[in-house]
C-alpha positions in Angstrom: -0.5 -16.8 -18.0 -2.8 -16.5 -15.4 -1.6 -16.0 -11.7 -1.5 -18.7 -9.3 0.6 -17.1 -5.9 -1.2 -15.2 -3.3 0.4 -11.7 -2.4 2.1 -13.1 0.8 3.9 -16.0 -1.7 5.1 -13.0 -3.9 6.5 -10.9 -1.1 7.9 -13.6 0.8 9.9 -14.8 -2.6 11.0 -11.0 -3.4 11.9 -9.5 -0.1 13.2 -12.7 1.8 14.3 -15.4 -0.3 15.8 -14.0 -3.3 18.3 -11.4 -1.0 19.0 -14.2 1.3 19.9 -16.3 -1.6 22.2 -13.2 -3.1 23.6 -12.5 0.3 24.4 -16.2 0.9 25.9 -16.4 -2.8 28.3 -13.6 -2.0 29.5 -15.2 0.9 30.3 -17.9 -0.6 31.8 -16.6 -3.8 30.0 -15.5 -7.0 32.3 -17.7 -9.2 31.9 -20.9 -7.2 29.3 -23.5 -8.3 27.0 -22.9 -5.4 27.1 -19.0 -6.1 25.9 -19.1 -9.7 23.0 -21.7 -8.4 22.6 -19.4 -5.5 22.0 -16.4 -8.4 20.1 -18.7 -10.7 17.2 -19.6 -7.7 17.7 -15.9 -6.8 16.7 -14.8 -10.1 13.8 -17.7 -10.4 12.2 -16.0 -7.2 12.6 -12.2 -8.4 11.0 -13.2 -11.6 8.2 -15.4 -10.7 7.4 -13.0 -7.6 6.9 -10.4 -10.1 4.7 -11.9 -12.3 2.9 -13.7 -10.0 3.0 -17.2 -11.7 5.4 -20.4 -10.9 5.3 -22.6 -13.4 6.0 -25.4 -10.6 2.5 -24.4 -8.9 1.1 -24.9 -12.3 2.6 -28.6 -12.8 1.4 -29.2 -9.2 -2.1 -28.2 -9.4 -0.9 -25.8 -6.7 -2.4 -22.6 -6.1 -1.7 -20.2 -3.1 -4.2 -17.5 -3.4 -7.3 -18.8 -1.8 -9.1 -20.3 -4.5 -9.8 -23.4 -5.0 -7.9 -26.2 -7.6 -8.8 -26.0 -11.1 -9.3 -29.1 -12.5 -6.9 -31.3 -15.1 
């Protein structure tokens, strides 16, 4: 899987989304609906941060590190 999210996209996801989400879940309570959705995008963000590949950007055509679109 080749990567397709700059370094900003990665950090951003990692250090500001995914404990916002977390933080935001807690508040709210773990064991309500919107805390284990809050987890689940939390996770989603850690992961795809850390490899460096969304597999939304790749159904999009989208790629955040500068280059440009690879073809169809």
């Amino acid at each position: 899987m080749s990567s397709n999210m700059s370094n900003l996209d990665r950090g951003v996801r990692a250090f500001a989304i995914a404990p916002l989400a977390i933080i935001v879940a807690f508040l709210i309570g773990i064991g309500s609906i919107a805390g284990i959705v809050l987890l689940a995008v939390a996770a989603v963000m850690l992961a795809t941060g850390a490899v460096g590949s969304c597999p939304l950007y790749r159904r999009l055509h989208i790629d955040t590190r500068g280059h440009s679109p690879q073809p169809h």
